[in-house]
C-alpha positions as CSV (number, residue, x, y, z in Angstrom):
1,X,87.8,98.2,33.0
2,X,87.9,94.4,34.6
3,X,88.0,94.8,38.7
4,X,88.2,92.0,41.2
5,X,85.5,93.6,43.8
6,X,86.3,92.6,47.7
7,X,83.4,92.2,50.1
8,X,84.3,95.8,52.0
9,X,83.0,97.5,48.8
10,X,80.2,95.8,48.2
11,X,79.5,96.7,52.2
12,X,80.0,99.7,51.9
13,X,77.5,100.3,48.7
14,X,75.2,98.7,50.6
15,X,75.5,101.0,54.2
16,X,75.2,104.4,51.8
17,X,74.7,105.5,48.4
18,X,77.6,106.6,47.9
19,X,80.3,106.7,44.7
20,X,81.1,103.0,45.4
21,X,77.9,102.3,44.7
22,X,77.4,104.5,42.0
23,X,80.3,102.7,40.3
24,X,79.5,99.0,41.3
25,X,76.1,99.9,39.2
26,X,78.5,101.3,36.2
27,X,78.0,99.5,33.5
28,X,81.8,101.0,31.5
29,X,83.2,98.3,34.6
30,X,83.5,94.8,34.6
31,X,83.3,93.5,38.1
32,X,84.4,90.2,39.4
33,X,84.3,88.3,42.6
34,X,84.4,84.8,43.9
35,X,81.5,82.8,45.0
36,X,82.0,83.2,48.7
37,X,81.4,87.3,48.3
38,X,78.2,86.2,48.4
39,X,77.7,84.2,51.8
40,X,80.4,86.4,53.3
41,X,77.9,90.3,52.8
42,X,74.7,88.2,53.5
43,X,76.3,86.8,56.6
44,X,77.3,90.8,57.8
45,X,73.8,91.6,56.2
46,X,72.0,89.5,58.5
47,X,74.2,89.7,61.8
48,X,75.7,92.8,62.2
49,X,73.9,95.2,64.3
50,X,75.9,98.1,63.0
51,X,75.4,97.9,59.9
52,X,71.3,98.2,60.4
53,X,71.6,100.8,63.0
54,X,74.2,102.6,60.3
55,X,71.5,102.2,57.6
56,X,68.0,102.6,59.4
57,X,66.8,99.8,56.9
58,X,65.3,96.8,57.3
59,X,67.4,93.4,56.4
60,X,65.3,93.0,53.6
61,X,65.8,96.2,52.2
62,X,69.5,95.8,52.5
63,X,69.4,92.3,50.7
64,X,67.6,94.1,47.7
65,X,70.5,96.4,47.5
66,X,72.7,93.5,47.4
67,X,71.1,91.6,45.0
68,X,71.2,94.8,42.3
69,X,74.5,95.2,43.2
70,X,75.3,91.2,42.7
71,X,73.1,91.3,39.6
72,X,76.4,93.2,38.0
73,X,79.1,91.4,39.4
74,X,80.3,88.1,37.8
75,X,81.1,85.4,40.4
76,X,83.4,83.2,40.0
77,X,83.4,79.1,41.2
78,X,86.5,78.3,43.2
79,X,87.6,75.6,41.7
80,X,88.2,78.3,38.6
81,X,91.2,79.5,40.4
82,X,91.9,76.9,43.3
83,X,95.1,76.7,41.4
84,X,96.5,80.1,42.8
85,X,95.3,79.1,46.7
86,X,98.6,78.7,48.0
87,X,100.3,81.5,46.8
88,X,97.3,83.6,47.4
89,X,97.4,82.3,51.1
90,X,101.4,83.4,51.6
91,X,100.5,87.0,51.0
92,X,96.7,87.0,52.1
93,X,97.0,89.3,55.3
94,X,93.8,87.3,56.5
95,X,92.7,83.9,55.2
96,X,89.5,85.6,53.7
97,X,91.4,87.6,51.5
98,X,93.0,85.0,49.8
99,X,90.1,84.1,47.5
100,X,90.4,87.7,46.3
101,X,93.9,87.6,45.5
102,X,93.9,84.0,44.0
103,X,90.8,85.0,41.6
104,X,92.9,88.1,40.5
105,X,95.9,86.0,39.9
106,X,93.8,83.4,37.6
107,X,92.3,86.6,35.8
108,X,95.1,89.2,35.9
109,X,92.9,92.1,36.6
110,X,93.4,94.6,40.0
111,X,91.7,94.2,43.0
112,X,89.1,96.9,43.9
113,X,89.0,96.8,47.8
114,X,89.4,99.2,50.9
115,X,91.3,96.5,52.9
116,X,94.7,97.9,53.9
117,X,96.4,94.8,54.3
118,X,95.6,93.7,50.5
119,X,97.1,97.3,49.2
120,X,100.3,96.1,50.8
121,X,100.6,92.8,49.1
122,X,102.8,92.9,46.3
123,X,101.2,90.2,44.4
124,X,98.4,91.3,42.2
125,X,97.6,95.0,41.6
């Protein structure tokens, strides 16, 4: 199966092992993001306080969990689908969402996310 993956799975693979992260590590899926996945999980990573007092780890603990997690995800450049920004952008229910949305719309696969607002989008599955 071909996913789009959204940063607030990959966040919340990192906090626990839990099933998320169990399937972000399957190898039967074929995970997608776009490049700014990346800078978005390291920026929570390294800045948010609850996410270290949620996890008891140390940063660079959770950045090795990210990187085993990243090393099965492929990332996608945006100018691979800055072609679908402005539609992604008139349902987006935050601007950060719209790379997510505008990837899945250049690759026609669902979007594997926890974020409310992109369920309710009608766009892309």
């Amino acid at each position: 199966m071909n996913l789009i993956v959204d940063a607030n799975i990959v966040l919340a693979a990192i906090i626990r092992n839990s099933t998320s992260r169990r399937f972000l590590l399957n190898s039967n899926l074929l995970l997608f993001a776009p490049e700014i996945l990346k800078t978005e999980v390291l920026n929570h990573i390294e800045n948010d306080e609850e996410i270290l007092q949620k996890t008891k780890l140390p940063v660079n603990e959770l950045r090795a969990i990210f990187e085993l997690i990243c090393s099965r995800i492929v990332f996608v450049q945006e100018e691979d689908y800055a072609g679908y920004e402005k539609e992604s952008l008139a349902v987006a229910p935050h601007k950060e969402d719209a790379p997510y949305i505008a990837l899945a719309l250049h690759l026609q696969f669902p979007i594997w996310s926890n974020d409310g607002g992109i369920a309710k989008q009608a766009l892309v599955k």
